[in-house]
SEDRENSE-458481 format. One line per field, with one value per atom (N, C-alpha, C, O): atom name; x, y, z. Coordinates in nm, 2 decimals. Example, Ala and Ser with C-alpha at 12.3 -4.5 7.8 and 13.67 -1.06 7.14 Angstrom:
# residues 2
site = N CA C O N CA C O
px = 1.32 1.23 1.32 1.42 1.28 1.37 1.29 1.34
py = -0.57 -0.45 -0.33 -0.33 -0.22 -0.11 0.00 0.11
pz = 0.78 0.78 0.78 0.85 0.71 0.71 0.79 0.80
This chain:
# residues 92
site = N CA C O N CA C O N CA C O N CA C O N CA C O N CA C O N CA C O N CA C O N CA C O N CA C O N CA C O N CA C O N CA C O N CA C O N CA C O N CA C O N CA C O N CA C O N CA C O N CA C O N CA C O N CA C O N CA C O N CA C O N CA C O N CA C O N CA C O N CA C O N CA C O N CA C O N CA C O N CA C O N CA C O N CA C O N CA C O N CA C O N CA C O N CA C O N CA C O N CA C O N CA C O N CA C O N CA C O N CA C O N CA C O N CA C O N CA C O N CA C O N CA C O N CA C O N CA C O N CA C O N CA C O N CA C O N CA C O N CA C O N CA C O N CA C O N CA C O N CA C O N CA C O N CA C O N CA C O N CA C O N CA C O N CA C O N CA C O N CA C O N CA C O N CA C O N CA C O N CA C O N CA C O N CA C O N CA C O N CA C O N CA C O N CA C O N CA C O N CA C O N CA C O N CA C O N CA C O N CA C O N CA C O N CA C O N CA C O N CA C O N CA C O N CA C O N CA C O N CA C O
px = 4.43 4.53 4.52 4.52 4.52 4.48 4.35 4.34 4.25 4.15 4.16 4.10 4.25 4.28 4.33 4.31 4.43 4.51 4.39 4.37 4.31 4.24 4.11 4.04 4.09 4.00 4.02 3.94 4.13 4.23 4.20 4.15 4.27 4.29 4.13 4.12 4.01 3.90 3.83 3.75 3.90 3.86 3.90 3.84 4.05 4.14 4.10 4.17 4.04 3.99 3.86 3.84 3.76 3.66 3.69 3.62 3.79 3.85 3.84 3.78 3.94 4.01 3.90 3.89 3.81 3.74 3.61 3.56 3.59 3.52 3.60 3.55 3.72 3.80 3.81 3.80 3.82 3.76 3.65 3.64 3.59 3.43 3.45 3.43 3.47 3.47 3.56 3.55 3.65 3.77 3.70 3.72 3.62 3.49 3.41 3.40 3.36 3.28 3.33 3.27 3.44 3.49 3.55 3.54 3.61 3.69 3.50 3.54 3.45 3.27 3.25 3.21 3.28 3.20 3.32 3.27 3.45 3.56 3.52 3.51 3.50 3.47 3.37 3.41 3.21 3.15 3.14 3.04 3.25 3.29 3.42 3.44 3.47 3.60 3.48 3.51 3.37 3.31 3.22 3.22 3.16 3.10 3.17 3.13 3.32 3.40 3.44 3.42 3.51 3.51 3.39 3.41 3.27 3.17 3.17 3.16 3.19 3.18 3.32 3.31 3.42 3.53 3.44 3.44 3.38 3.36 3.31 3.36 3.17 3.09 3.15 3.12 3.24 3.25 3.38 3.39 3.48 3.51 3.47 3.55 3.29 3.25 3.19 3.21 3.12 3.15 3.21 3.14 3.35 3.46 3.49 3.54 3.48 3.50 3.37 3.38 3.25 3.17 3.19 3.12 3.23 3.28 3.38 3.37 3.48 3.63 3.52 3.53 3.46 3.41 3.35 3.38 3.24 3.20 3.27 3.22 3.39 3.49 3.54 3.56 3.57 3.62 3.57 3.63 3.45 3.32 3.30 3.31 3.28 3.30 3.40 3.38 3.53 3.65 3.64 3.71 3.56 3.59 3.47 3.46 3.34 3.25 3.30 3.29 3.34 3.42 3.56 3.62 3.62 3.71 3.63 3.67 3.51 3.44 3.39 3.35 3.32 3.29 3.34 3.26 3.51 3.63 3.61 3.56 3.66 3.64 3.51 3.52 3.40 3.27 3.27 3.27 3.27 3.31 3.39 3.38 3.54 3.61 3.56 3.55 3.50 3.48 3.35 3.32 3.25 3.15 3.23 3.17 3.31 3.37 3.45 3.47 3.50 3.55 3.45 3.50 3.35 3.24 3.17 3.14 3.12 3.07 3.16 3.09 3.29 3.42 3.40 3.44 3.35 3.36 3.23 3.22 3.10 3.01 2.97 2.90 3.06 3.06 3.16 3.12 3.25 3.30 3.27 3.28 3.18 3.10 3.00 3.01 2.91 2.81 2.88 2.85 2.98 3.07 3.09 3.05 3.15 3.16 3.03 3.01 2.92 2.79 2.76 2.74 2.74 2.73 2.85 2.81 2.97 3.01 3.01 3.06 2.92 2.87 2.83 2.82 2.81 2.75 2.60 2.60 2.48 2.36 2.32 2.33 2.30 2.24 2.10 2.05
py = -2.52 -2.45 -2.51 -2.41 -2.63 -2.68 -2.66 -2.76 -2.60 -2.56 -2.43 -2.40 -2.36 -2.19 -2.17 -2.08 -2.29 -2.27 -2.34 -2.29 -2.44 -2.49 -2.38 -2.36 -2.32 -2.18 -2.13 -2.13 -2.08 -1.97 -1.98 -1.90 -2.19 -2.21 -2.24 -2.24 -2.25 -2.24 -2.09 -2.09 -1.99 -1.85 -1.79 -1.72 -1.86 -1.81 -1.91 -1.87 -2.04 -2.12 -2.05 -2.05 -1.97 -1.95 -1.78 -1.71 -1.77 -1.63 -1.64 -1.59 -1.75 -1.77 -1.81 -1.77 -1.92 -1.95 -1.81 -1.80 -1.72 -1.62 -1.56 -1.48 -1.56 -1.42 -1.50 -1.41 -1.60 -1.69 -1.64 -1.57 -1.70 -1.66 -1.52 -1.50 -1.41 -1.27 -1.25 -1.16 -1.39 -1.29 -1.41 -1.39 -1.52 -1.56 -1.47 -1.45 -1.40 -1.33 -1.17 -1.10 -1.19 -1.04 -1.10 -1.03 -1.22 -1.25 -1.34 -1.44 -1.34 -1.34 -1.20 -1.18 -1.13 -0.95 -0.94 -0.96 -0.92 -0.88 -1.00 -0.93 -1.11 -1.19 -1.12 -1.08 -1.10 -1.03 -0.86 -0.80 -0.83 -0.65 -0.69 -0.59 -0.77 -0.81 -0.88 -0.85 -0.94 -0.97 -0.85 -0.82 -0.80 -0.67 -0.56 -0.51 -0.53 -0.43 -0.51 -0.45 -0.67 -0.70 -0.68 -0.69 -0.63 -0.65 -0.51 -0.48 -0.43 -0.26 -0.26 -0.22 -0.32 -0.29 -0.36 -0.28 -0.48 -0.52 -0.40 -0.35 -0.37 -0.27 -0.16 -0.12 -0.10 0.02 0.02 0.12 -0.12 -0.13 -0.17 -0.20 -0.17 -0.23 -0.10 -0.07 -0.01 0.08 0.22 0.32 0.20 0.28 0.22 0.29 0.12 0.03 0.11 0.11 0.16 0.22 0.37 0.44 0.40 0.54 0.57 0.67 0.47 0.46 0.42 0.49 0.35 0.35 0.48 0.52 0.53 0.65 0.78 0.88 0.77 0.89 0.86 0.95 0.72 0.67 0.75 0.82 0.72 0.76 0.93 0.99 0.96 1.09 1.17 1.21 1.17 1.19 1.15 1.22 1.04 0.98 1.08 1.13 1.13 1.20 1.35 1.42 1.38 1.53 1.54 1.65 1.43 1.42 1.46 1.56 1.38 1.42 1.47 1.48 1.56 1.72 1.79 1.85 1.81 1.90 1.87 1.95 1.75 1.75 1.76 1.76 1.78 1.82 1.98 2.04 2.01 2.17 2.21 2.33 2.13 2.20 2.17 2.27 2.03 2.03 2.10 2.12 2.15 2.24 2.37 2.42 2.43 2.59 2.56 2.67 2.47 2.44 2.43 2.41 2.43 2.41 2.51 2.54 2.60 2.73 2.82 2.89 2.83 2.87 2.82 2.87 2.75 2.70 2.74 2.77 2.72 2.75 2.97 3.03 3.02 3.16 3.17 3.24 3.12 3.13 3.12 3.20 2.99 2.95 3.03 3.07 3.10 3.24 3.34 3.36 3.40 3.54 3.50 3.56 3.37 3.38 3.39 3.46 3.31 3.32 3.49 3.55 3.57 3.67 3.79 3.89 3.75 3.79 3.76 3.82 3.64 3.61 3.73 3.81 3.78 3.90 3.84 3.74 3.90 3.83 3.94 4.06 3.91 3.92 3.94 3.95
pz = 16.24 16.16 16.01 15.94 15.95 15.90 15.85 15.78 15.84 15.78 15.72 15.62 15.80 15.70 15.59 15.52 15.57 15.46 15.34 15.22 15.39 15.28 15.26 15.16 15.38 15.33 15.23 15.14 15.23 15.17 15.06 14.99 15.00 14.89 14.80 14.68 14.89 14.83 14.74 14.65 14.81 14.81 14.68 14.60 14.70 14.55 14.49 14.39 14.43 14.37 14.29 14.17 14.41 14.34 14.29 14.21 14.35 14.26 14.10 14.01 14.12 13.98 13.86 13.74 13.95 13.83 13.78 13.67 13.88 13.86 13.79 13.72 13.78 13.69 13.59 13.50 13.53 13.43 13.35 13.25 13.41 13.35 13.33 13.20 13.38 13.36 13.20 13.12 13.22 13.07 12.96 12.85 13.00 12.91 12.83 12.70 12.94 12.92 12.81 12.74 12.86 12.78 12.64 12.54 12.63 12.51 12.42 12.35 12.42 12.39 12.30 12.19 12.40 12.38 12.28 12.17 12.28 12.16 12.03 11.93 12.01 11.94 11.85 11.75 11.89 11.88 11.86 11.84 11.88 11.84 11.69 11.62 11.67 11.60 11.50 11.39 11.51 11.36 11.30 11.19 11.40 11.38 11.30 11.20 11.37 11.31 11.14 11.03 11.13 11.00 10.91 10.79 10.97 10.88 10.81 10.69 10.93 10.91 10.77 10.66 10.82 10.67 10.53 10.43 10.52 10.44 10.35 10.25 10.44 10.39 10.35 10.24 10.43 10.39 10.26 10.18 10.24 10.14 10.02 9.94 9.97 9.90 9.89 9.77 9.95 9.94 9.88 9.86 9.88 9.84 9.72 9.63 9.71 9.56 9.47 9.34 9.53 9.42 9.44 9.36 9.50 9.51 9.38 9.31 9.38 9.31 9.13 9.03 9.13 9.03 8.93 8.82 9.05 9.00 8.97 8.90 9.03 9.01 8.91 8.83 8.86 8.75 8.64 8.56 8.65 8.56 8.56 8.45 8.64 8.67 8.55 8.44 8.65 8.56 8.37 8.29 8.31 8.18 8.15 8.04 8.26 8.15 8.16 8.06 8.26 8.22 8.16 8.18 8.09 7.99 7.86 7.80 7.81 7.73 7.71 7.60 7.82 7.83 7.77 7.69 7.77 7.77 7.60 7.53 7.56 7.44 7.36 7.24 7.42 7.33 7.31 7.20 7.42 7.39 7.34 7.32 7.30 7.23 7.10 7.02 7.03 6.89 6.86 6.74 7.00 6.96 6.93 6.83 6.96 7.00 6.86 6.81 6.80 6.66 6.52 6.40 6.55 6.49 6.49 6.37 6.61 6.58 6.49 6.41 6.49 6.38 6.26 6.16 6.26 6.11 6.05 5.93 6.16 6.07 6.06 5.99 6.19 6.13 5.99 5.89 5.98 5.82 5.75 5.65 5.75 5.62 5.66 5.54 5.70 5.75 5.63 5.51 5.72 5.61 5.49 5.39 5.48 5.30 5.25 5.15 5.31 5.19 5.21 5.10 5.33 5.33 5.19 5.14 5.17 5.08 4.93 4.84 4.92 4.79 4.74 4.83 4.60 4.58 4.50 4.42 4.53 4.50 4.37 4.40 4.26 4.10 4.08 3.97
């Protein structure tokens, strides 16, 4: 009678230390998925940081777009005026 109970207690002993080792083994694998995934943010926020740059840039060169064409479209105006007046010159 005496030997069953210490059966028992061997059984769930090597239970336990195998369910051990198993959550070893798994808190290992998340360790390794948790630096992996930090790496993936690094990246992909270093990343987005050159994205955010280039829109920057983006946006500041079609600001000066907007204004080249307008002081071109202010410029073609000025030089048909100055065109018609010499055309109204009267030539001698």
């Amino acid at each position: 009678m005496s030997t069953d109970p210490v059966d028992k207690l061997e059984r769930l002993v090597a239970e336990w230390i195998e369910e051990a080792r198993l959550l070893r083994e798994d808190q290992a694998r998340l360790q390794t998925e948790v630096r992996q995934l930090r790496q993936q943010v690094e990246t992909l926020s270093s990343q987005q940081n050159g994205v955010q740059e280039k829109l920057s840039r983006l946006a500041k060169l079609e600001a000066e777009h907007k204004q080249w064409e307008e002081e071109r479209r202010q410029m073609r105006t000025k030089v048909r005026r100055i065109l018609e007046q010499l055309h109204r010159i009267p030539v001698e």
